[in-house]
N, CA, C and O atoms as a GROMACS GRO file, in nm:
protein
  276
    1UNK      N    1  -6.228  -3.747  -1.348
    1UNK     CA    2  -6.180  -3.615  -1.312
    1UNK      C    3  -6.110  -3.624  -1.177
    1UNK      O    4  -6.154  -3.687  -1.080
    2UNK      N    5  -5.979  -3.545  -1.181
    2UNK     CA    6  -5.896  -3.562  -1.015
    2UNK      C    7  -5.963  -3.424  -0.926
    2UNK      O    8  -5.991  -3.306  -0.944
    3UNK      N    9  -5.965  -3.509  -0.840
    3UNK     CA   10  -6.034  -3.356  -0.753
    3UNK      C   11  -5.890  -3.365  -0.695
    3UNK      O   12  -5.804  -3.449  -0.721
    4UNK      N   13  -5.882  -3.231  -0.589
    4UNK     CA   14  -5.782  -3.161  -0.538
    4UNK      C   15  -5.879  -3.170  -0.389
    4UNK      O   16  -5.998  -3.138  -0.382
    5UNK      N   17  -5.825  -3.204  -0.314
    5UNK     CA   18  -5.876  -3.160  -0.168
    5UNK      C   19  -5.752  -3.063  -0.082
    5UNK      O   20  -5.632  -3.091  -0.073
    6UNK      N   21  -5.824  -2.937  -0.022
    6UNK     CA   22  -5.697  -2.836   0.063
    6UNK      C   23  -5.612  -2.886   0.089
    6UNK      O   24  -5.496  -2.859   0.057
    7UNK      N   25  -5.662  -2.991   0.170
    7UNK     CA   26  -5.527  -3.002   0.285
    7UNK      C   27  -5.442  -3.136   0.243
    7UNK      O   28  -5.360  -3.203   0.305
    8UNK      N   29  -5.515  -3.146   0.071
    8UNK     CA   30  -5.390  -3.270  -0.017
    8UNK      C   31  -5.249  -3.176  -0.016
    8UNK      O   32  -5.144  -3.226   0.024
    9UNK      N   33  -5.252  -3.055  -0.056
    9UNK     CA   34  -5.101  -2.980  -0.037
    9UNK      C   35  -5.078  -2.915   0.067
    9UNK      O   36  -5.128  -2.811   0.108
   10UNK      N   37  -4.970  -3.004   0.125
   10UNK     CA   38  -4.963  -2.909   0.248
   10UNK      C   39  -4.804  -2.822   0.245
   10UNK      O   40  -4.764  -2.734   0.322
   11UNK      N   41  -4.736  -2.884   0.126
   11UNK     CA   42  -4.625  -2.756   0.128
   11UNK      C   43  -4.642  -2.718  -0.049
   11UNK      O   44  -4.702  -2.763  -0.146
   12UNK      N   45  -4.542  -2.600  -0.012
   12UNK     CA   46  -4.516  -2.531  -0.119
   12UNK      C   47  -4.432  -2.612  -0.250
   12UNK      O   48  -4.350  -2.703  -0.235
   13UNK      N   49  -4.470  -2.559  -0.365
   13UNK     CA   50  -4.353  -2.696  -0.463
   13UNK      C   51  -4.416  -2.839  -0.457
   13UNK      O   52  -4.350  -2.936  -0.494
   14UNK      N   53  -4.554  -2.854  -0.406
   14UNK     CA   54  -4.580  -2.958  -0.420
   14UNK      C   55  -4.670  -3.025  -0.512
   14UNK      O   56  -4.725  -2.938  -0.580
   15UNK      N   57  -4.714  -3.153  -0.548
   15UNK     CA   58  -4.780  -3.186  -0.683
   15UNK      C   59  -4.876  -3.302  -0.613
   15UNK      O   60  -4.820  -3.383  -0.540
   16UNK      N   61  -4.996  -3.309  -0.631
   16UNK     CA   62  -5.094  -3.395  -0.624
   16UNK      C   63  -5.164  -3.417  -0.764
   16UNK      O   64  -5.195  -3.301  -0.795
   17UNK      N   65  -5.195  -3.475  -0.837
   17UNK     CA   66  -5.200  -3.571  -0.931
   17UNK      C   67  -5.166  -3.479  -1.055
   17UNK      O   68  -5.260  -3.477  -1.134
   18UNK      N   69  -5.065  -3.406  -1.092
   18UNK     CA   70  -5.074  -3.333  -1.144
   18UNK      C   71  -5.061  -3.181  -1.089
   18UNK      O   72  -4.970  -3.098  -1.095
   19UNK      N   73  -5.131  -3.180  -1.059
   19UNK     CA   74  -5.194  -3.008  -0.985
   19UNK      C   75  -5.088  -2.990  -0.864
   19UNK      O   76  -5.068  -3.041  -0.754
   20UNK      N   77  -5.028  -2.884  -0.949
   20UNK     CA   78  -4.893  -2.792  -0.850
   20UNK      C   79  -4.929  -2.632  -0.796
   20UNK      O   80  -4.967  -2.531  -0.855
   21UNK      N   81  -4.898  -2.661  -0.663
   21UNK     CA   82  -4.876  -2.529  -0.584
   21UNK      C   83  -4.706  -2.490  -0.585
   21UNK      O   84  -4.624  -2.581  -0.584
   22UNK      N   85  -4.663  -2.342  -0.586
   22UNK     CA   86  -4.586  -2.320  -0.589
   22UNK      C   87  -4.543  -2.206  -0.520
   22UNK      O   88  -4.631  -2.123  -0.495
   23UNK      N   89  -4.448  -2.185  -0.489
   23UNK     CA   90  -4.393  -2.105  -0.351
   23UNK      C   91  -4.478  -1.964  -0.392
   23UNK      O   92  -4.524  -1.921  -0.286
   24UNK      N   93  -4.509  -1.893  -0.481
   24UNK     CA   94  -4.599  -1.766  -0.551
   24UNK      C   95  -4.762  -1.755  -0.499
   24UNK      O   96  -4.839  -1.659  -0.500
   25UNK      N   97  -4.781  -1.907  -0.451
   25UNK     CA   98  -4.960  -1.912  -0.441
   25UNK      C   99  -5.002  -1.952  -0.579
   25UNK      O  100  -5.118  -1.982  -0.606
   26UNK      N  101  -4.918  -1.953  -0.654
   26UNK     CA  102  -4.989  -2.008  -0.854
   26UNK      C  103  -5.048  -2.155  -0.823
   26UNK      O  104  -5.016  -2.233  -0.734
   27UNK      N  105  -5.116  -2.165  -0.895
   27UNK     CA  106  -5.190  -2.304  -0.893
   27UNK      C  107  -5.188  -2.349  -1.062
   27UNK      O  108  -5.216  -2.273  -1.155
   28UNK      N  109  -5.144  -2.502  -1.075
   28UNK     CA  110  -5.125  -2.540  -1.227
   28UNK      C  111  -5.215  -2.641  -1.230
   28UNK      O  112  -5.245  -2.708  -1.131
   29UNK      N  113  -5.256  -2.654  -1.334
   29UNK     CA  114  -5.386  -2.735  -1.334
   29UNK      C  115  -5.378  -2.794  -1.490
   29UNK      O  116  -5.449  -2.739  -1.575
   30UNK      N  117  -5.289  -2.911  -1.530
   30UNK     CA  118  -5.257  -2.988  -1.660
   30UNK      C  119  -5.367  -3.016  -1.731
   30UNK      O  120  -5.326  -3.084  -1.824
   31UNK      N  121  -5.483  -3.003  -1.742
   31UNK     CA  122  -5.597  -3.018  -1.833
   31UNK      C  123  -5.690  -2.944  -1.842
   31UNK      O  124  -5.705  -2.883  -1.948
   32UNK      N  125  -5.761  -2.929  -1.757
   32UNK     CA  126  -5.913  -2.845  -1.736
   32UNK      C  127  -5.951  -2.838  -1.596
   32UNK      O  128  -5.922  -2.916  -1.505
   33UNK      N  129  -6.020  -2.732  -1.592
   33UNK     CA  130  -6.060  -2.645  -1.495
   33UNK      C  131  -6.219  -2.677  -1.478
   33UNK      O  132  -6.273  -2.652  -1.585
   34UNK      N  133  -6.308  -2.721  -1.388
   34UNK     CA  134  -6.425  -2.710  -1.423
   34UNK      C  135  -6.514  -2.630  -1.274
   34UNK      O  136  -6.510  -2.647  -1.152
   35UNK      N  137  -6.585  -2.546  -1.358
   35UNK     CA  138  -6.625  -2.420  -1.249
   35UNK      C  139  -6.788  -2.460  -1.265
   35UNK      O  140  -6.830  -2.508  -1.370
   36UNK      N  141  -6.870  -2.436  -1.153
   36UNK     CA  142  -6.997  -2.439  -1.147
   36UNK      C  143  -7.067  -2.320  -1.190
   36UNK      O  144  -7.188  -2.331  -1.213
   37UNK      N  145  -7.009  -2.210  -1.203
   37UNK     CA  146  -7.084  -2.091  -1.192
   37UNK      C  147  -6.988  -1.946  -1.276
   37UNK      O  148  -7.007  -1.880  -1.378
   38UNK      N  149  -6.905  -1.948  -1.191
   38UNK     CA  150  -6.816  -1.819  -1.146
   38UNK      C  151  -6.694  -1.787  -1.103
   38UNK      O  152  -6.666  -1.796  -0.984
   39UNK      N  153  -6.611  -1.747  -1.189
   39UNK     CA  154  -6.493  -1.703  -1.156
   39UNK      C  155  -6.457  -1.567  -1.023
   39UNK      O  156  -6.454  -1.464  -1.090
   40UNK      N  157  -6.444  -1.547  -0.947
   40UNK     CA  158  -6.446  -1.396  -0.905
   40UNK      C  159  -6.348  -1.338  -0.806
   40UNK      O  160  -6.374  -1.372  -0.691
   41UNK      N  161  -6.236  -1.255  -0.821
   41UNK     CA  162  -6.201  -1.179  -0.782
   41UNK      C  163  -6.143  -1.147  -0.652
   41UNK      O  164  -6.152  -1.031  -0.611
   42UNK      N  165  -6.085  -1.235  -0.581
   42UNK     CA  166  -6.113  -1.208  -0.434
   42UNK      C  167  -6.073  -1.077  -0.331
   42UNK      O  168  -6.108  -1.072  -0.213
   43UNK      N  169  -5.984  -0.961  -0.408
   43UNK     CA  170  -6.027  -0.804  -0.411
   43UNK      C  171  -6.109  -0.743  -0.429
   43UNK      O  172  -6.106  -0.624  -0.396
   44UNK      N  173  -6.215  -0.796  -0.487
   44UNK     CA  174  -6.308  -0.738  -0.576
   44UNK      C  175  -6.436  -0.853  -0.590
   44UNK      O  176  -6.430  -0.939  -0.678
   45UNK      N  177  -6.529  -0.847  -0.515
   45UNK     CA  178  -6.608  -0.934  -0.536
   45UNK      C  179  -6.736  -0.923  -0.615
   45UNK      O  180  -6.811  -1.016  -0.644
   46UNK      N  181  -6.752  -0.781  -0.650
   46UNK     CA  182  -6.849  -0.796  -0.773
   46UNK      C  183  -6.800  -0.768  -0.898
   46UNK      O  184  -6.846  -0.670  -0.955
   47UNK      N  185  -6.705  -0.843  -0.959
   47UNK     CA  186  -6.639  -0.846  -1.048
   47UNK      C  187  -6.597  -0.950  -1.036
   47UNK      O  188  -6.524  -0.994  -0.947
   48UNK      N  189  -6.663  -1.028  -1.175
   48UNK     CA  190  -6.650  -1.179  -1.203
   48UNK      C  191  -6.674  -1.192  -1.341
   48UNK      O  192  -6.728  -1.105  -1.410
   49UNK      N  193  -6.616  -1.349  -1.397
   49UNK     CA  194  -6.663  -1.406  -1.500
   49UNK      C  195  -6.767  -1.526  -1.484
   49UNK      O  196  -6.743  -1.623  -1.411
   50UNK      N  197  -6.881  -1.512  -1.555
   50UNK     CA  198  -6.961  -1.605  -1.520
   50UNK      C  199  -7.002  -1.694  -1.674
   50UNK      O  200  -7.006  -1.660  -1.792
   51UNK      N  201  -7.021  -1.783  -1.622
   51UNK     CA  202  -7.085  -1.932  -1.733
   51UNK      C  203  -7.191  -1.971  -1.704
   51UNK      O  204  -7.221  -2.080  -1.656
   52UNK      N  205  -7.279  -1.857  -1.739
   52UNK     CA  206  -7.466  -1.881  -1.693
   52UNK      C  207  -7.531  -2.009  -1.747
   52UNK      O  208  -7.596  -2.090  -1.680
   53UNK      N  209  -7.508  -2.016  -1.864
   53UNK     CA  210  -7.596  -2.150  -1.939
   53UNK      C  211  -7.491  -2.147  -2.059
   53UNK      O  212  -7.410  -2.060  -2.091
   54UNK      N  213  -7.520  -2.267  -2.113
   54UNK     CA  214  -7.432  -2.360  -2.261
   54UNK      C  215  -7.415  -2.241  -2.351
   54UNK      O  216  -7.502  -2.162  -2.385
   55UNK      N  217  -7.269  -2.241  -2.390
   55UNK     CA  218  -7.246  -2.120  -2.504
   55UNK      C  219  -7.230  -1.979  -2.417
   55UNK      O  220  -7.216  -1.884  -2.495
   56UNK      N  221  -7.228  -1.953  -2.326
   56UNK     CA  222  -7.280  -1.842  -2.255
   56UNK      C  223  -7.148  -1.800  -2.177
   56UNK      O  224  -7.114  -1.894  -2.105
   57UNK      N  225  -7.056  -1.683  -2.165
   57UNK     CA  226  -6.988  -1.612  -2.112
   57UNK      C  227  -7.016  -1.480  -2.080
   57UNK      O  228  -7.037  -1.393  -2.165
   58UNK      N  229  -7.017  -1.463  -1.954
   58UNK     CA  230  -7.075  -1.304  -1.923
   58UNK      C  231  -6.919  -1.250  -1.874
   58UNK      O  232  -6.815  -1.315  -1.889
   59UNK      N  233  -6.927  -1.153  -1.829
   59UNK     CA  234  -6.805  -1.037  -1.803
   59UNK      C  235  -6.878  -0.921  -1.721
   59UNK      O  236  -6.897  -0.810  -1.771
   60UNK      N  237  -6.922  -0.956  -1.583
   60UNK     CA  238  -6.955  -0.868  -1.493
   60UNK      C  239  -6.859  -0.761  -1.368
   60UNK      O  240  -6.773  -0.813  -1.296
   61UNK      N  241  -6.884  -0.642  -1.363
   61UNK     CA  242  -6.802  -0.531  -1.276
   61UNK      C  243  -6.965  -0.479  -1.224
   61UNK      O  244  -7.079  -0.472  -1.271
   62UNK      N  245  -6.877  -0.442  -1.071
   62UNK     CA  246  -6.966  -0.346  -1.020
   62UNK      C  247  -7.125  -0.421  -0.976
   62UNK      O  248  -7.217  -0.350  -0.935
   63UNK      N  249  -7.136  -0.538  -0.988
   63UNK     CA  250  -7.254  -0.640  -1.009
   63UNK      C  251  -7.310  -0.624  -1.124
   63UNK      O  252  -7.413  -0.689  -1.143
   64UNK      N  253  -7.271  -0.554  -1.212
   64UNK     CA  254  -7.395  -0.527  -1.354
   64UNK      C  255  -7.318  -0.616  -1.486
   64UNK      O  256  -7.204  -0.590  -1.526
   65UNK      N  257  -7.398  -0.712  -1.537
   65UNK     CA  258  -7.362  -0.741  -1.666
   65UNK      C  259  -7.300  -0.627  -1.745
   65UNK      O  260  -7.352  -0.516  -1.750
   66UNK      N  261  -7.194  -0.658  -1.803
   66UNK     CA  262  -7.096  -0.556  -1.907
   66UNK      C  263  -7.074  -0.640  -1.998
   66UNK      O  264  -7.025  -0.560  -2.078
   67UNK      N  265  -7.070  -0.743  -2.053
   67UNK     CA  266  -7.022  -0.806  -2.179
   67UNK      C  267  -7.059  -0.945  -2.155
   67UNK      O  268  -7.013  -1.014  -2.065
   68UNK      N  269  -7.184  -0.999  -2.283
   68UNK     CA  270  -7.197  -1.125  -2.298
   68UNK      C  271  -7.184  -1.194  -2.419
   68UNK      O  272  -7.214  -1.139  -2.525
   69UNK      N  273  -7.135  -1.328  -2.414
   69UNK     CA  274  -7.058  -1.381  -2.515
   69UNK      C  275  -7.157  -1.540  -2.545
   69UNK      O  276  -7.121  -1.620  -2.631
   0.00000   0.00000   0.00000
């Protein structure tokens, strides 16, 4: 797995093993994504997607579970 370290991009338009920043703030990421926990929001911090355990997708607002998958 390629990790990404911050301060590997230091301009805009740029590509470290794969993984492009682009003048927008978008981040591209050619395979997979791997999250420990939690997706969330950074307007909005109790409002997230979470991956509690195997098989498991939650869909939380407001801090309260709203939809599990």
């Amino acid at each position: 797995m390629s990790r990404l370290k911050t301060d590997a991009i230091r301009n805009v338009n740029a590509s470290v093993d794969g993984i492009t920043l682009d003048t927008s703030g978008n981040v591209a990421i050619p395979k997979e994504l791997q999250l420990a926990d939690k997706i969330v929001h950074t307007g909005d911090t109790d409002t997230f997607i979470r991956f509690p355990s195997s098989n498991t997708i939650t869909f939380d607002t407001a801090g309260s579970n709203r939809l599990e998958l």
